[in-house]
C-alpha positions, -999 to 999 in steps of 0.1 A, spaced: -40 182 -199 -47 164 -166 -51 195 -146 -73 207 -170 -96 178 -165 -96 182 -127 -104 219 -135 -133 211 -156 -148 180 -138 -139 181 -104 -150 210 -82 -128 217 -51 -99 195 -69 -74 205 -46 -95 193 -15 -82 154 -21 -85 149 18 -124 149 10 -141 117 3 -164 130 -23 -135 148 -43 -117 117 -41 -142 94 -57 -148 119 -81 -113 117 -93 -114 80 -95 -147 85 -118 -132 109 -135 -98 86 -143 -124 58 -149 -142 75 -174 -114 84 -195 -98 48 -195 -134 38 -210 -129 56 -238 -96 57 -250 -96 20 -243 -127 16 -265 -111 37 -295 -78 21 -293 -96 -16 -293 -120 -6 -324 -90 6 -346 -61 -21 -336 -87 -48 -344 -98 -34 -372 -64 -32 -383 -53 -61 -371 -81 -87 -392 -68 -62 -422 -32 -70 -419 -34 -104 -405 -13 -101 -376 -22 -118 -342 1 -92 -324 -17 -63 -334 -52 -82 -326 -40 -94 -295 -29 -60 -284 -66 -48 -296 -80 -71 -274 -58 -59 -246 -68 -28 -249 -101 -39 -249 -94 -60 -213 -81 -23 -200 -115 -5 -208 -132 -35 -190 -109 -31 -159 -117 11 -162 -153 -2 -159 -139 -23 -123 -123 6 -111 -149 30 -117 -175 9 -101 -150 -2 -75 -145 40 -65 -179 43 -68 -187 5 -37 -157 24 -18 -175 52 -8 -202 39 4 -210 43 43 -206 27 70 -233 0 82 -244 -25 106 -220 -54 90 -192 -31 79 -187 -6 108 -154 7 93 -172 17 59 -165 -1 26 -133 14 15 -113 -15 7 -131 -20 -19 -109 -3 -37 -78 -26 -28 -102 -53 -44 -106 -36 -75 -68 -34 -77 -64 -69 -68 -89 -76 -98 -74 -58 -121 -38 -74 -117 -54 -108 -123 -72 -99 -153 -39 -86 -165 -22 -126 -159 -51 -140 -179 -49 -114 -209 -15 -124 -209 -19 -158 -211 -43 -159 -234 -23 -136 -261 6 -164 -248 -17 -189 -264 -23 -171 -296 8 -161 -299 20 -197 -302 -3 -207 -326 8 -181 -351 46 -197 -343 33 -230 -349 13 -217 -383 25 -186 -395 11 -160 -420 24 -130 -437 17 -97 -420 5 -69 -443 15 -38 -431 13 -1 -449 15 37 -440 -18 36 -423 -8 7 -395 25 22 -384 6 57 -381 -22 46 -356 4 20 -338 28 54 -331 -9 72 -320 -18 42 -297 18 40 -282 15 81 -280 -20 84 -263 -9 51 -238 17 74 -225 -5 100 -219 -29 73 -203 0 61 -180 6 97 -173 -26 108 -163 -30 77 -139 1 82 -121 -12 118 -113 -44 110 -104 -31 78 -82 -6 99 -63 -26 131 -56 -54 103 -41 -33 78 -28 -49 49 -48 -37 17 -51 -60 4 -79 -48 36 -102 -18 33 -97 -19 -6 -107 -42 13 -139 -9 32 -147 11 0 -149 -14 -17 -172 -12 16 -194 27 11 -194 26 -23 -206 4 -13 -234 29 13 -250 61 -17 -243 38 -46 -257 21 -18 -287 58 -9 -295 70 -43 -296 44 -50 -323 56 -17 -339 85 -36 -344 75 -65 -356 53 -47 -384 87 -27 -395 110 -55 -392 86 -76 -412 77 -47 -436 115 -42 -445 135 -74 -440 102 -99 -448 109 -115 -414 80 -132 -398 85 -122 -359 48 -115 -351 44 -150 -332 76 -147 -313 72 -112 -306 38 -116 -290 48 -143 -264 78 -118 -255 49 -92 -249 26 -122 -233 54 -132 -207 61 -94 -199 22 -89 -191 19 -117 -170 49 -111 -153 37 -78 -147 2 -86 -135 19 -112 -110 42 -83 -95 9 -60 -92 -7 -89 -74 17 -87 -48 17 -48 -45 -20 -45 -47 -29 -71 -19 -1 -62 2 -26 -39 19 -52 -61 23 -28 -87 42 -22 -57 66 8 -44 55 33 -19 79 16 17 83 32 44 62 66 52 82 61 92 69 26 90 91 42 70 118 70 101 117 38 124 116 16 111 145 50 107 169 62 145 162 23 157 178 25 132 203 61 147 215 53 183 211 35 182 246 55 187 275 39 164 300 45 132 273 68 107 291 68 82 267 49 62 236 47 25 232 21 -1 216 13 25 185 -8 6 161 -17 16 127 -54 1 111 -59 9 82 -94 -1 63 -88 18 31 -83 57 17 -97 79 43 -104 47 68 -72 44 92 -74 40 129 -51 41 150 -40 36 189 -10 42 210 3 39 249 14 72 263 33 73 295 26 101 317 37 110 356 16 91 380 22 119 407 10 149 383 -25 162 381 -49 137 365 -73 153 349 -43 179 332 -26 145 319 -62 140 307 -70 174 290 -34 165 273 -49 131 263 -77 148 242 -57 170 228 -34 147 213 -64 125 198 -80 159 183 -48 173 172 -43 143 149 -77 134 140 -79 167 124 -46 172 110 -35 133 101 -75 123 93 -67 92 116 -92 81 139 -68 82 168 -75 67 205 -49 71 236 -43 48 268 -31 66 290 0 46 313 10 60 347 46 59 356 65 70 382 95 91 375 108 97 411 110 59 425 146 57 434 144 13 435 122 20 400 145 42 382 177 16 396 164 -14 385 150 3 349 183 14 342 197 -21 350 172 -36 325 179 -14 299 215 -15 297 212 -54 296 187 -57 278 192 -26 246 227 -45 235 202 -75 226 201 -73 186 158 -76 182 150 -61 214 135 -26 209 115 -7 238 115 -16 275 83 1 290 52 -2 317 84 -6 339 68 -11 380 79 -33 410 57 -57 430 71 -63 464 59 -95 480 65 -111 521 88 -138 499 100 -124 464 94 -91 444 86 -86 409 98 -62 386 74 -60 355 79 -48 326 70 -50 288 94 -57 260 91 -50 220 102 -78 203 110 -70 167 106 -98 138 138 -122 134 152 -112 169 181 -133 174 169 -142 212 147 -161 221 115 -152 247 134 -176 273 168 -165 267 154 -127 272 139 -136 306 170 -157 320 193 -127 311 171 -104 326 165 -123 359 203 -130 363 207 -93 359 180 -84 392 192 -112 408 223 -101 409 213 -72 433 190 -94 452 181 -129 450 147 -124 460 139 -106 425 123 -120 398 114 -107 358 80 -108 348 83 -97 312 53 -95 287 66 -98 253 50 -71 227 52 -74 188 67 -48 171 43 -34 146 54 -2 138 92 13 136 92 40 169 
């Protein structure tokens, strides 16, 4: 059924890469979480007050809290695709990690409010009545909330979306916490055991539980999370299709939301070619993945030379010294400084998170390693963070 929604309400559906077919999806999944939200809400509630159970209201009034966080998401799409401006130069599409973020914490205070009820009804219980009519349109509700899980899941993957795809969990919740309730109806119905306290705190602690873990997935981004390894893949297979590519170092991934990443790497090139070919190969690259990758890509461009015999010695030195070093990832900008007194060989080093050495302990095994060709050679090392795997 989903494709034939994106059929009927999204034209150019397949285009996902486009910002306006994107938002229109996110509409589109907003709008139906409205209203089967709002149906679902009217008729447990209504059922609920008729058979006195607090499970069946509280999980009427969740449904109630998922067509309010539809409304978020729909108006969160909608902030997202804003444009840029003066004050927010990269656009406004994180946004839509907000709207996420919001909508996990709504999900923790549904859950401890029905924890609350829930309680009560332990601590003063009251007879469920249950008939034909309530277990019918409990199965529907559990039925239509795994389509509604369904449908998000779809719509989140085929736009990359964060906030439906912390929708998709909510919807999953629903049909474990409705079918829990389900259960407490039949168990009470045949066996004239009084659950429906007890099993609405089990289905309180699961939502809030829950709504923590999509906390932590949904502002993950929004801390600046590690860029997608698949893209990082991606943007170094163009890079190394081009012959006059010596080397890549220093790529950095930013990303400001769907359709808002930036990105920047260090490419090493031979100082003795033609500079203005090693150029023409520069813009290339940028276009290349701009248009392919939608990444606003920009390349600094490092010069290197590849037929320094004293260079190429005392890289190979450093590497084989310094590569056994568990933590130590990418030795590059490799030149030599000679001086009337001392010379310096400069380099860079990635230093990867937890790296068993520390900066000092790099350095002296690195100098005792030049020295031990000359005594009049010294490390200068700059020490880069590793914020991509390359």
């Amino acid at each position: 059924m989903g494709k034939v929604f994106f059929k009927l309400f999204i034209k150019d559906h397949e285009n996902t890469s486009d910002p306006s077919v994107r938002e229109k999806y996110g509409k589109l999944a907003g709008a139906v979480g409205i209203i089967s939200n709002l149906l679902l809400c009217i008729a447990k509630i209504a059922i609920g007050f008729f058979s006195k159970s607090i499970a069946i209201i509280a999980d009427g009034i969740n449904n109630l809290a998922d067509a309010s966080s539809s409304i978020i998401t729909l108006v969160g799409f909608k902030l997202a695709s804003a444009p840029e401006d003066e004050d927010h130069p990269y656009g406004h599409a994180r946004i839509e990690y907000l709207t996420g973020l919001f909508v996990s914490i709504l999900i923790i205070v549904i859950g401890i409010q029905l924890l609350k009820s829930s309680v009560l009804k332990i601590v003063d219980p009251e007879p469920v009545v249950s008939n034909a009519t309530t277990i019918i349109i409990l199965i529907i509700a559990i039925l239509i909330k795994l389509w509604q899980a369904g449908f998000n899941v779809t719509v989140g993957k085929k736009i990359d979306s964060v906030a439906l795809m912390a929708t998709a969990a909510d919807s999953r919740n629903d049909v474990i916490s409705t079918s829990a309730v389900l259960i407490s109806v039949l168990i009470g119905k045949f066996t004239g055991l009084q659950i429906d306290g007890y099993m609405g705190c089990i289905v309180a602690l699961f939502i809030i539980w829950s709504g923590i873990q999509l906390v932590r997935e949904t502002s993950s981004p929004l801390l600046g999370e590690a860029p997608d390894q698949e893209m990082v893949e991606a943007i170094l297979t163009i890079i190394g299709k081009e012959p006059g590519v010596l080397g890549i170092h220093d790529l950095m991934v930013h990303n400001y939301g769907p359709g808002k990443v930036f990105a920047s790497a260090h490419i090493e090139v031979d100082a003795d070619g033609d500079l203005m070919e090693s150029h023409d190969m520069i813009d290339n690259i940028e276009r290349i993945i701009n248009e392919t990758l939608k990444i606003h890509f920009v390349v600094h461009m490092d010069p290197i030379r590849i037929n320094d015999p004293l260079i190429n010695k005392m890289r190979g030195i450093i590497v084989n010294v310094l590569s056994p070093l568990r933590g130590v990832e990418n030795i590059h900008d490799f030149r030599i400084v000679s001086g009337p007194t001392h010379t310096n060989i400069i380099f860079d080093a990635v230093i990867m998170p937890g790296c068993e050495f520390t900066e000092k302990e790099i350095t002296s095994i690195a100098n005792s390693a030049v020295k031990a060709v000359d005594d009049s050679y010294f490390v200068v090392i700059t020490f880069d963070k590793a914020y991509t795997q390359i």
